[in-house]
N, C-alpha and C positions, 0 to 999 in steps of 0.2 A: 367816725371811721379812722382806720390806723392800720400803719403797715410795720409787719416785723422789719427789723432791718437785716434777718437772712433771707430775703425775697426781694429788698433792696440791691446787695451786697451779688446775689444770685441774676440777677439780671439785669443791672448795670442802669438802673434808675435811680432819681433822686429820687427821697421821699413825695416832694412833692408834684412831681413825674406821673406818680403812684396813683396817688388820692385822688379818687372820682372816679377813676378805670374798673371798667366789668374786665373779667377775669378772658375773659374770649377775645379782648380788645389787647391782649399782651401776648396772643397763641397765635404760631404760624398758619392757622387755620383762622382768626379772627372773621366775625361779622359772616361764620356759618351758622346755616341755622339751628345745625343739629347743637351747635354748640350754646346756643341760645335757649331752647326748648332745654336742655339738662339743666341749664340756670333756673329757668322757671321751673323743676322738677325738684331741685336745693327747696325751693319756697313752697312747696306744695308739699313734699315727703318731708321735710327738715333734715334732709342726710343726702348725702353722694361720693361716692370713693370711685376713684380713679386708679389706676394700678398701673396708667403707666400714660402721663399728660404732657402732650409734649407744647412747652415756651417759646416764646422767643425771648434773645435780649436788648437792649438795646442796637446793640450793634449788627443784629439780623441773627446771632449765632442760635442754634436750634438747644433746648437744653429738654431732658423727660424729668418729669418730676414725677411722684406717686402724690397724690392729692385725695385728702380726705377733708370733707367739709359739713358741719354740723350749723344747724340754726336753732338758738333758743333763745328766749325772752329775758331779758333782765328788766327788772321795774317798767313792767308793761312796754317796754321797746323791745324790739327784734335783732335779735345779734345773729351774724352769719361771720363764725370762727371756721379760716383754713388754715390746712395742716397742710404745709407743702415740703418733700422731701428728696432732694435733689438724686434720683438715678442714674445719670446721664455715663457714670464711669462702671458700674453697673451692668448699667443696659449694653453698653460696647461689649463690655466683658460677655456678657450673656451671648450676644451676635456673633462673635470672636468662635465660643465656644459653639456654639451651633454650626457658624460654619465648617470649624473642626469636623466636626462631625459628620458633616454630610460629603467633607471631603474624605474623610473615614470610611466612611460606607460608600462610597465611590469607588476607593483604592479597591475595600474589599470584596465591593461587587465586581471589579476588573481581575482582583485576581482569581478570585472565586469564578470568572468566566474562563481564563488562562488556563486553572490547573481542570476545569469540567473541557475545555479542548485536551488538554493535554493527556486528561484520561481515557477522551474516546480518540484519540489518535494511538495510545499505547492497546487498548481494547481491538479495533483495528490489526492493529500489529501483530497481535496475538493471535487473533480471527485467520489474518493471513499464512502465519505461519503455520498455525495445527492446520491450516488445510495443503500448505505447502509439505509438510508432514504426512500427511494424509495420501497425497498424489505418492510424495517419496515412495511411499510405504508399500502403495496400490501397484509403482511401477516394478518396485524389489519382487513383487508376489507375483507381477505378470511376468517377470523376467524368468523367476523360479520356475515358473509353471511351463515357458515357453522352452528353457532348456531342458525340463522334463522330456515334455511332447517330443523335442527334436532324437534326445539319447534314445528316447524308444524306436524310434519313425525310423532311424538310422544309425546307431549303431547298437542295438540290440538286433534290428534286421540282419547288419552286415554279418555281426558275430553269428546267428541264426545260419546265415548261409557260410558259413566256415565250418561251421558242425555240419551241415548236411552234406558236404562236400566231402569233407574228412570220412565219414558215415560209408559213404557211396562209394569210396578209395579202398576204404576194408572189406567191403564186401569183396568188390570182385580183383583185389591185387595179388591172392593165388592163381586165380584163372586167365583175367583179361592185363596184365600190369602195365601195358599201354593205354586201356581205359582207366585206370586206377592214377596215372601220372597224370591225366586230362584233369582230372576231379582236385588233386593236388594243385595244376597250376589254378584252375578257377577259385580253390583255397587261399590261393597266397595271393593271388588279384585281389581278392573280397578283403583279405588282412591290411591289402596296403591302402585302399580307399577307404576301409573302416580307420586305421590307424590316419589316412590324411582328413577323416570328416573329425575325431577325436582332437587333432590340432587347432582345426578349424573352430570348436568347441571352444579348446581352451581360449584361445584367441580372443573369440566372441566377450568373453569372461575378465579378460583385462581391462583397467581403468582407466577411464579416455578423461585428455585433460579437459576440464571446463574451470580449473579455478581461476581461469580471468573471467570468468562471466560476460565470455564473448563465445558465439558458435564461431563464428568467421576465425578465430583465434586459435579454438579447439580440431578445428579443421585444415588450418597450416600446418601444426602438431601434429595430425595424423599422417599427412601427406607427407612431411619431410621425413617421418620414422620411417613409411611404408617406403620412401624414395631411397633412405639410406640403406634398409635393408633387401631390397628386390635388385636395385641397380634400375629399375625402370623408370624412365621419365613420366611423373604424374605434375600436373599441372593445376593450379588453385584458384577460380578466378569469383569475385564476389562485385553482384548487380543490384543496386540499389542500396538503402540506407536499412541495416543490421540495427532494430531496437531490442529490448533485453524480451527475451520469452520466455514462456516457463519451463521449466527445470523439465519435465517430460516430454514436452516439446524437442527440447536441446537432445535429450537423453535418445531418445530413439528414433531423431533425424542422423544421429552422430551412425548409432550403431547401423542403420540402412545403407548410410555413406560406407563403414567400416565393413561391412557382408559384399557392398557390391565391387569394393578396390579387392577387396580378398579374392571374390571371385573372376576377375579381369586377368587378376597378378596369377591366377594358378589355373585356368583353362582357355584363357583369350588365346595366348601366344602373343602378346604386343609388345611394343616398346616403348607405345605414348600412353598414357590416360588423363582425361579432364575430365575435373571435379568442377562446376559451378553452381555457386548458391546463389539464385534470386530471392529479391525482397520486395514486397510494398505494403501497403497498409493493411488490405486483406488475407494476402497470402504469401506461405515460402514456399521455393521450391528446388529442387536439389536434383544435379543431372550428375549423374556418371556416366562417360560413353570412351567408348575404348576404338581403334581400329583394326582390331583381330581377326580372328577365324570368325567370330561369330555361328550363328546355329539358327537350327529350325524352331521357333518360338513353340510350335505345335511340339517339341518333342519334352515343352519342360518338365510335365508330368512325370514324365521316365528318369527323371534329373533329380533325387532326393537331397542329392549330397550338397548341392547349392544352398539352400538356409532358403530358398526363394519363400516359402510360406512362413516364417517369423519376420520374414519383410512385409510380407503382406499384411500381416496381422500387427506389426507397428503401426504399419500406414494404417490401419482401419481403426486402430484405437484412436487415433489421434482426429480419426473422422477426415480425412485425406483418401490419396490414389494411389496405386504404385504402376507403372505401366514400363513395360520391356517391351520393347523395340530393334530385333537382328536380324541378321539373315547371313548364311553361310558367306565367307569372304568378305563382309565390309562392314563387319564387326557391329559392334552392343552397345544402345544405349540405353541407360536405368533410369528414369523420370520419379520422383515423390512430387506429391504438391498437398500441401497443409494447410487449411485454412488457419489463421490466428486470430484468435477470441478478443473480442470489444474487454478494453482496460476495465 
């Protein structure tokens, strides 16, 4: 028996350390059985390779070796030749790199998690916007439609009855020209309410601020133009916590607000008006109320020139109320109430 002395050298025995040692009696594993059993498997197969065996050395230090071991007879004695080859810088290397790697496909599976949030947050965004698009779009076409409806309803009516007047004046202004003057002045009556519902039109048609993306904001704006140009005290008070809504929300609680100061400012007779917008989690809600002449609620039918049914029909889009509340001498109040849709 005989020891190379790079197995010596490699694990920090003396030769004679060495001699007499089974191979499992120098492995941090020694005096396992599984390690005993491959010894008897050397003697039995005459072969066994290892690919990766790990020593100890003297000194307790852990060392992998690759070990190949052959047994053949030399003049009818049995020789068992090992082949031991130190991996131990190797095998680090190896480890080193694997763990690379798994901190590689770590990185990558994080960021690969990052940029699939990031796409379905932008996805999202998108989603939102072509339907924020979509409402845009849906409220321009109900607008159109709405101020359609109204030019016919009222001033194609009025114009209508400015012809028939004028009509009724030429007949009989050889014969009666005291009736013929009556039909004239009903003419220039119909000209001047047709000519203040056409204002009233335009009006409707101007662009209400919302670029702070605040209603409560776009509603001191209206109030302080409509207060600078009337001379009448309107007053602005906002209840509860104002969170962002959406855009047709804002758009046609603004223009209900803006139909019913117009209508206050030009047949109440007052000199106060309050605006107050409520808030909470389910619902807004938006009062105008004036102290004027007020009116018979039952005569509003008879009343075209108010805008009162494109208020109504804000409110009902939005799946809300609108409710008016006067009475001759103690003036009008406009109630809207809107539900606000779950985020």
């Amino acid at each position: 028996m005989d020891v190379n002395p790079f197995l010596e050298d490699l694990l920090a025995y003396s030769h004679d350390e060495l001699i007499g040692r089974k191979l499992w009696e120098i492995g941090p594993f020694k005096d396992v059985a599984a390690a005993q059993a491959a010894f008897e498997k050397l003697q039995e197969d005459g072969y066994v390779r290892y690919e990766d065996l790990p020593l100890q050395t003297k000194g307790g230090r852990r060392i992998d070796v690759e070990f190949v071991s052959n047994v053949y007879a030399v003049n009818g004695e049995q020789i068992i030749q090992c082949n031991i080859r130190d991996i131990t810088d190797r095998k680090r290397a190896e480890e080193q790199l694997h763990a690379l790697r798994l901190e590689l496909e770590d990185r990558v599976a994080a960021r690969t998690a990052e940029l699939g949030r990031a796409i379905r947050a932008l996805q999202r965004e998108i989603v939102e916007r072509e339907r924020a698009e979509a409402r845009e779009h849906q409220v321009v076409v109900e607008e159109r439609t709405r101020i359609a409806r109204e030019i016919h309803d009222t001033l194609a009516q009025g114009f209508t009855g400015i012809v028939i007047q004028l009509e009724a004046a030429e007949d009989v202004l050889a014969d009666e020209p005291e009736e013929a003057r009556l039909h004239m002045l009903r003419a220039r009556t119909l000209a001047r309410d047709s000519l203040s519902e056409a204002r009233r039109s335009v009006w409707a048609l101007r662009p209400l601020a919302q670029g702070a993306d605040d209603l409560g904001y776009a509603f001191l704006h209206l109030v302080h133009k409509l207060t600078e140009t009337s001379g009448t005290s309107i007053g602005f008070t906002l209840q509860g916590v104002l969170r962002p809504l959406r855009q047709d929300i804002e758009h046609h609680l603004l223009r209900i607000g803006q139909e019913a100061l117009v209508n206050a400012l030009r047949h109440a007779n007052t000199t106060e008006i309050r605006v107050t917008l409520t808030c909470d989690d389910a619902r807004i809600g938006l009062i105008v109320e004036d102290s004027g002449d007020g009116f018979d609620v039952e005569d509003l039918t008879d009343r075209p020139g108010l805008g009162l049914r494109g208020m109504r029909e804000r409110a009902d889009s939005l799946g809300g109320t609108l409710t008016i509340t006067s009475k001759p001498g103690v003036g009008t109040r406009v109630e809207t109430v809107v539900p606000i849709p779950a985020q």
